[in-house]
N, C-alpha and C positions, 0 to 999 in steps of 0.2 A: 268521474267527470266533475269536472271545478263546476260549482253552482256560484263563489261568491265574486265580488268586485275586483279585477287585480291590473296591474301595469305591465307593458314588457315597452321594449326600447331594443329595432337592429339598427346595427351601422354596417354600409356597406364592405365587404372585406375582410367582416368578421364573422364569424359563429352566431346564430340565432340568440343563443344563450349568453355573449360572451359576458351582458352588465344584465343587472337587476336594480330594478327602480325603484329605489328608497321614496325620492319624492318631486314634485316636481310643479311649475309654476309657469302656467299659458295666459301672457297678456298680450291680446289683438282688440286692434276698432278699425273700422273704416277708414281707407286713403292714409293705411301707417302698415308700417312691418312689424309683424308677427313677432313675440320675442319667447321662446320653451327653454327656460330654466329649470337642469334636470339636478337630481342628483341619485348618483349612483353607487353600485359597490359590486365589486367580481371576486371569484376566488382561482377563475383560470389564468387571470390575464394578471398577476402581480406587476407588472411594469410594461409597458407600452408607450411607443415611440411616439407622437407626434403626429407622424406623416400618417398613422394608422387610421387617424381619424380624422383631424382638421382637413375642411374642403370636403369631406365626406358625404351623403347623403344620409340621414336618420331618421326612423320612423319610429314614432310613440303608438302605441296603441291601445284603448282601453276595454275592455273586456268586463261581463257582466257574462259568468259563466264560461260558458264556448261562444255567446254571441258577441260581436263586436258591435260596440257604441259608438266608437269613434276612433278615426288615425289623424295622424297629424303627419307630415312628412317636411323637412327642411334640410338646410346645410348646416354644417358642425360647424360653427364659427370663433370657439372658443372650446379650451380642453384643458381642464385642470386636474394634476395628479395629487393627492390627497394622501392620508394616512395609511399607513403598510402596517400590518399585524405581523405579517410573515404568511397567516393565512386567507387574507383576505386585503382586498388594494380599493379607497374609499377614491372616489372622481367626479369632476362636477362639469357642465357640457352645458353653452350656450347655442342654440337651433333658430336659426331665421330660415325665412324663404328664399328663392334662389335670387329675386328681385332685390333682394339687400345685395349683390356684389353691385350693382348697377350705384353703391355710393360712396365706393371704391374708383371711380372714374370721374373722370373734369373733363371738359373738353370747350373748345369756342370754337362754332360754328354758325352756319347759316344753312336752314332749310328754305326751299323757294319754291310758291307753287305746289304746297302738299296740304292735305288734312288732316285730321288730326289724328286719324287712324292710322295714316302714314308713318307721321312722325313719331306715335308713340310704338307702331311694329316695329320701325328701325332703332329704338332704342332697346326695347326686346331682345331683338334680335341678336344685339351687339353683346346683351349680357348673361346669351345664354339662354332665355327663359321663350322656353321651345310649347308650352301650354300653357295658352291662354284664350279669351275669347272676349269678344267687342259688343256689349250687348248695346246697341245706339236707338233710338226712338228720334232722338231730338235732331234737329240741322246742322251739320257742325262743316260749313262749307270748305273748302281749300284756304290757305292763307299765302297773298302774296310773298311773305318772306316772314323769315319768325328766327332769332335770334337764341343758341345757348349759348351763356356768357359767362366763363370762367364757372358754371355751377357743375357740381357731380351729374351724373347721368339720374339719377335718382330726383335730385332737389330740382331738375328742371321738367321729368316727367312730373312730380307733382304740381308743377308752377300751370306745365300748361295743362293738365288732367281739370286744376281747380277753377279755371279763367274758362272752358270748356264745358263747367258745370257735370263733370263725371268724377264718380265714385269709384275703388277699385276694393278687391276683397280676396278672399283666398277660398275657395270652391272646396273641400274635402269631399273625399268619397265613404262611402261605410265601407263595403264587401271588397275594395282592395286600395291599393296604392295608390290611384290616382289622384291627383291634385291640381287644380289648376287655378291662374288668375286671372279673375273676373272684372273688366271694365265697363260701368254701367253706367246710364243716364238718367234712368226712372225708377221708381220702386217696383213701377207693374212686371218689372224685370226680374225680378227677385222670386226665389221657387216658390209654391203654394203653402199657406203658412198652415201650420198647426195647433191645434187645442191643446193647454197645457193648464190645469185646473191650478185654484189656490189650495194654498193645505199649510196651514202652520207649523203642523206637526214635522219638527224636524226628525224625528224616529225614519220617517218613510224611505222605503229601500230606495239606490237608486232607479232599479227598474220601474218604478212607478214615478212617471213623467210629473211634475207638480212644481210649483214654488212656494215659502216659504215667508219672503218677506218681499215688499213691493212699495216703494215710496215713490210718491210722484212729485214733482217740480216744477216751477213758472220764475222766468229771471225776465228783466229790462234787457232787451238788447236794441241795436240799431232799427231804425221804424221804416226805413226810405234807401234808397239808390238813387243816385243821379250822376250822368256818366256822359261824358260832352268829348267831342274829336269836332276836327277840323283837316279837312282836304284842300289843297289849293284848286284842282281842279273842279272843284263845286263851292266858289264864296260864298256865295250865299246858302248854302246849308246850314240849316240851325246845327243837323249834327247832337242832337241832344234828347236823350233817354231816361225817363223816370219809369221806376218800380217800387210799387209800396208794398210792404210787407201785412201777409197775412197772420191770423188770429191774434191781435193785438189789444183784444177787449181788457188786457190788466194794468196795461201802459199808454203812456202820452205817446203821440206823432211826432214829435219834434228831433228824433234823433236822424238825421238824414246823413248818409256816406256819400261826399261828394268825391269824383274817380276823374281824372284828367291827367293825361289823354288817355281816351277809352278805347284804343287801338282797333276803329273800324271804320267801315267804309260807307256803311249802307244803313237798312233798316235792321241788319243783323243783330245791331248795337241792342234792340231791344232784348233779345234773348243773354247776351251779356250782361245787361244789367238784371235781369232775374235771377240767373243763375247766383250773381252776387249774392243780390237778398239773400234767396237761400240758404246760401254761404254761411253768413253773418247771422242767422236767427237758425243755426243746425241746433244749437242747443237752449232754446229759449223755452220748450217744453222739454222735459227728460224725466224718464223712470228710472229708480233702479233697482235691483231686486234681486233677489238670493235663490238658487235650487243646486238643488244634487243631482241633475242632471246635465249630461255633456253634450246635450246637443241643441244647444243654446250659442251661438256665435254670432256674431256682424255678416251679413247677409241674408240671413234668416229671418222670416216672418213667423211672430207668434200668436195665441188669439188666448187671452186673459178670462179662462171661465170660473164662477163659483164664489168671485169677492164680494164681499159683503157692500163695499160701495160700488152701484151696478156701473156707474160711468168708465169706470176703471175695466171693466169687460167689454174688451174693443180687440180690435187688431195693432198690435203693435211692430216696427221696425228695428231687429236688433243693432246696434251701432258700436258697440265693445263688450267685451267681457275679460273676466279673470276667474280662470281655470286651476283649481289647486287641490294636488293629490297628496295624499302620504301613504304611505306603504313600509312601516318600521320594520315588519316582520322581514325586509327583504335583507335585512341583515343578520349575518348568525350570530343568534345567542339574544340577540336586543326584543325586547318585549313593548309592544307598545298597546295605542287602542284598537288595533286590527287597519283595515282599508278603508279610507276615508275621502269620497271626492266632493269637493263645494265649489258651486260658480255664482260669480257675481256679475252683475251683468246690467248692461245700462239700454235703455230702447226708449224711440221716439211715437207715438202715432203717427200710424201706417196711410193717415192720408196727404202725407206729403214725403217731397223725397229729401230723403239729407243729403246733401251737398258739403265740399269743405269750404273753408275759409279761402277768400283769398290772399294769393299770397303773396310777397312784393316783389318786382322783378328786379334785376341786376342793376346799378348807373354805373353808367362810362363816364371814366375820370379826363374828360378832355376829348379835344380832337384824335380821333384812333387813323390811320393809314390806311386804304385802301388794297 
């Protein structure tokens, strides 16, 4: 029975066995697609077509013994054939989630009369991506009509995700294939977080949960929102929303983002302009920090025990990481330092929600036709 660290990687259509994971590089954050850059090597498969793989489905999986730490599961989006020994064929394999073909489409339409749970299932819908799930808290009412304009089905999900003040992420499972993606409004939404101690000692196997290096950070960002519409069927509405930005004790107030037109009708506008804030000060505090552990990702709540600076032992909100394996032995004859995984990883305190930026919408070049 394998006790130490190792990699496998199936694709659908093939043999469990048919690649061996040399090594491999997982970069995700919040409201972005997943990118697993693998690289590989086989000695059954010396030449393979194409069609064999790309559009595929592929799962990573990382193992600590017989137990599994973690999968990953996406599409083969890219497939390179590499060097030929004669007895062995080297390959190298780019994996997103299935929400990437959604930027492979354009379209100009009109939605009328839906919300936004609407609009973003029928963009789902259309690209295939059959698991997912709407975790909502906040009011996100119907929208008289809402415009995609010449953008991919992608660049417009996130336009309206980020004006929406939602989050989205990629759910993994441990004990099997499941995978799903998570659209979210609050942190409270996010699973129960865990205790993850400090430990410098970079010796520590991975099965002992810990981190390693941990910096923290404060930047100037925008202090204010203010966000103005106008109705002709209400002149006299001021129509005008301010939102000041919280924990700003390092910076002046004067940076204000002023938004016109704030695309609403009501009193809604005030939930619009926080979400903004939000937006705009996601990374005005940030950690980053190192462990050998893989189950550290954007979505995940973590809780900082054992630092010697106790303020720093809090709850933390993970928002990216980078995941990076090596595995030289998986090639024959090549000798390296054995199995090696390190993650980097960035998080915010967990008493706020990270939100993205937002982001600009389409101009129409002139009068358009009816």
């Amino acid at each position: 029975m394998s006790t130490g660290l190792r990699f496998t990687l199936e694709v659908d259509g093939l043999p469990p066995d048919a690649f061996a994971v040399v090594s491999f590089h997982l970069n995700q954050s919040l409201s972005s697609l997943f990118s697993l850059d693998l690289s590989l090597v086989s000695q059954q498969f010396l030449s393979l077509e194409f069609a064999q793989v790309l559009d595929k489905m592929a799962y990573l999986t990382i193992w600590q013994g017989d137990e599994v730490q973690r999968r990953v599961k996406g599409v083969v989006t890219w497939f390179e054939l590499g060097e030929n020994d004669k007895n062995q064929m080297l390959y190298s394999m780019k994996v997103h989630p299935p929400l990437w073909r959604a930027g492979l489409r354009q379209n100009f339409r009109i939605f009328q009369n839906e919300d936004i749970k609407s609009i973003l299932g029928t963009m789902l819908q259309e690209n295939g991506v059959t698991e997912w799930s709407p975790l909502f808290s906040e009011p996100h009412p119907s929208r008289e009509f809402c415009v995609q304009y010449g953008e991919t089905d992608y660049d417009f999900l996130c336009r309206m995700a980020a004006e929406e003040g939602i989050f989205f992420y990629e759910e993994h499972a441990y004990k099997s294939t499941d995978q799903s993606l998570v659209l979210c409004d609050t942190v409270r939404h996010l699973p129960e977080s865990f205790e993850i101690p400090w430990n410098p000692n970079t010796r520590t196997e991975v099965s002992t949960l810990c981190i390693s290096q941990f910096r923290y950070s404060a930047q100037i960002r925008p202090s204010s929102v203010v966000t103005k519409d106008y109705t002709f069927k209400r002149p006299g509405w001021a129509g005008r929303f301010e939102q000041e930005g919280q924990h700003q004790d390092y910076q002046r107030t004067q940076y204000e983002v002023y938004d016109y037109p704030g695309r609403f009708k009501g009193a809604h506008g005030q939930n619009f302009a926080r979400w903004q804030m939000d937006g705009w000060r996601n990374n005005a505090e940030v950690a980053r920090g190192t462990s050998r552990s893989p189950e550290i990702w954007p979505g995940r709540r973590i809780v900082l025990t054992g630092h010697p600076q106790a303020n720093l032992n809090r709850e933390w909100q993970v928002v990216a990481s980078e995941l990076h394996g090596e595995q030289p032995q998986a090639v024959p004859g090549r000798q390296g330092a054995g199995t090696a995984l390190e993650n980097h990883f960035a998080v915010i305190p967990a008493d706020r929600t990270w939100r993205p930026q937002p982001l600009l919408k389409p101009l129409v070049d002139g009068p358009q036709s009816a």
